[in-house]
C-alpha positions as CSV (number, residue, x, y, z in Angstrom):
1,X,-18.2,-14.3,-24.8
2,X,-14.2,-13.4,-25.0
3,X,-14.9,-10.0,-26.8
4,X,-17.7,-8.9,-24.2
5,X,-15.6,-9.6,-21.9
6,X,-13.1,-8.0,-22.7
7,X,-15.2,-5.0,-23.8
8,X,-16.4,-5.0,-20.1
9,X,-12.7,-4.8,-19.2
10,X,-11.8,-2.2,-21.5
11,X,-14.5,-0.3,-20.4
12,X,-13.5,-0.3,-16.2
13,X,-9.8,0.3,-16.8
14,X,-11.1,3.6,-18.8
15,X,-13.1,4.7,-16.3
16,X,-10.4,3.7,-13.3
17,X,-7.6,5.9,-15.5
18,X,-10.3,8.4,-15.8
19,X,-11.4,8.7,-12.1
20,X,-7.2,8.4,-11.2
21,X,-7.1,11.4,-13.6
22,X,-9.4,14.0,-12.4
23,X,-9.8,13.4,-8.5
24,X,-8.8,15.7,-6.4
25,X,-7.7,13.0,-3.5
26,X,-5.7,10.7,-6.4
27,X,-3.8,13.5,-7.4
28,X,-2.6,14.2,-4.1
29,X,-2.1,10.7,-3.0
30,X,-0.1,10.1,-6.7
31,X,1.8,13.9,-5.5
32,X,2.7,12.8,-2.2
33,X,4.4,9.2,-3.2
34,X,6.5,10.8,-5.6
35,X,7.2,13.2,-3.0
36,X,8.1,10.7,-0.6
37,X,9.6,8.5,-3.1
38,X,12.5,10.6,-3.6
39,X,12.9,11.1,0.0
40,X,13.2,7.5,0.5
41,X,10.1,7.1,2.7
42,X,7.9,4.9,-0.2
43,X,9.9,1.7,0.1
44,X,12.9,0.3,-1.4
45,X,15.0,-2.8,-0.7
46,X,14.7,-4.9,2.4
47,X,18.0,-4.6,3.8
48,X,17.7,-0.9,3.7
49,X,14.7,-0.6,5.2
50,X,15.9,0.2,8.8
51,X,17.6,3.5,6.8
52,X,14.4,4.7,6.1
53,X,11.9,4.1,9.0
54,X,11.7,7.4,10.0
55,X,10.7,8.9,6.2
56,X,8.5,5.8,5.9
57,X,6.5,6.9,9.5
58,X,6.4,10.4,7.7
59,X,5.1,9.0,4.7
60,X,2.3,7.0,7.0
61,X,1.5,9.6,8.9
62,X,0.9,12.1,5.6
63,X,-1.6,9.3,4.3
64,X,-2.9,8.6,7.0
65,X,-4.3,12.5,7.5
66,X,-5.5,12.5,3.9
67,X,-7.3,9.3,4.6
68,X,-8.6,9.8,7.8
69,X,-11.7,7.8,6.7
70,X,-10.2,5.0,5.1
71,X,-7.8,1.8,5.8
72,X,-4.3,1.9,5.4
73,X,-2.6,-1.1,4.0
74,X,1.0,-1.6,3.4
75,X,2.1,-3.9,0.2
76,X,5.5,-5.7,0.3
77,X,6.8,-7.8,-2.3
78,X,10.0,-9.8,-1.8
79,X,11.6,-10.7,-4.5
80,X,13.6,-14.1,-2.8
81,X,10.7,-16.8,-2.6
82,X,8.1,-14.2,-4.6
83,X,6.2,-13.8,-1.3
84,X,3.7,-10.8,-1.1
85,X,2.7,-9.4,2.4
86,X,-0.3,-7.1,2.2
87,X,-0.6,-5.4,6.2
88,X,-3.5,-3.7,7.2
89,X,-2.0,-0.7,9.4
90,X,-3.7,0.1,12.5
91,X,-4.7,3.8,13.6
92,X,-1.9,3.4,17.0
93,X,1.3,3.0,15.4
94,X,3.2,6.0,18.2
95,X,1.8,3.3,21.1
96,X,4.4,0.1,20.1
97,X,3.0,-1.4,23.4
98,X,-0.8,-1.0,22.7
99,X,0.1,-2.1,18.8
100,X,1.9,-5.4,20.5
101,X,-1.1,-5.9,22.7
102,X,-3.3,-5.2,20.1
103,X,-2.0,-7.8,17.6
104,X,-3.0,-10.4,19.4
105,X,-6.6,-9.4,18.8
106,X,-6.9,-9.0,15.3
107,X,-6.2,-5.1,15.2
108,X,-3.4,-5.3,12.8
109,X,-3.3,-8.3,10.4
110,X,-1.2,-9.7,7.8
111,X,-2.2,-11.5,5.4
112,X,0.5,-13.4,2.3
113,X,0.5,-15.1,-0.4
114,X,2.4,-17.0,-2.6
115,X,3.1,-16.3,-6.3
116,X,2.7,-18.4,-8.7
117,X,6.3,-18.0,-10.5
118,X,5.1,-20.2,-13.4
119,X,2.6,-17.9,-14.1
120,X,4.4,-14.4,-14.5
């Protein structure tokens, strides 16, 4: 049962890598973060993040063309308490009045959850 398994796992990650590999879209989503990356606009530490808003809204706005079909989310991971915050980012983000508005009914959502620190 283990070695199947595992097979079956083997098996997905190859195709995943393979699929990361060749597409067309992958490449220029893995292209564009390491373009943004060494702008400063795909993350960092917390208590620099106010530095980087406006390469971060760059960044958003880049991805958010190339996935004009898709959901944006964005992943943060906080190192103090190993909290993980994963934000699904609405389509508005110029209108901060409409996004406030539109919080309250479910338009933007974030969702955490708490590592297990035993674990890793």
């Amino acid at each position: 049962y283990i070695s199947l398994t595992l097979d079956k796992l083997i098996t997905q990650i190859v195709r995943q890598s393979h699929t990361l590999s060749t597409d067309t879209l992958c490449n220029q989503l893995k292209t564009m973060y390491i373009k943004q990356r060494s702008a400063g606009g795909a993350g960092g530490s917390l208590s620099t993040q106010h530095t980087r808003a406006n390469q971060e809204a760059v960044y958003y706005k880049e991805a958010e063309q190339l996935l004009a079909e898709d959901n944006l989310f964005k992943i943060c991971y906080y190192k103090q308490g190993s909290k993980l915050t994963i934000e699904l980012l609405d389509g508005e983000q110029n209108d901060e009045t409409e996004t406030e508005e539109a919080g309250t009914q479910n338009t933007k959502m974030e969702k955490e959850v708490q590592m297990d620190t035993t674990n890793s």
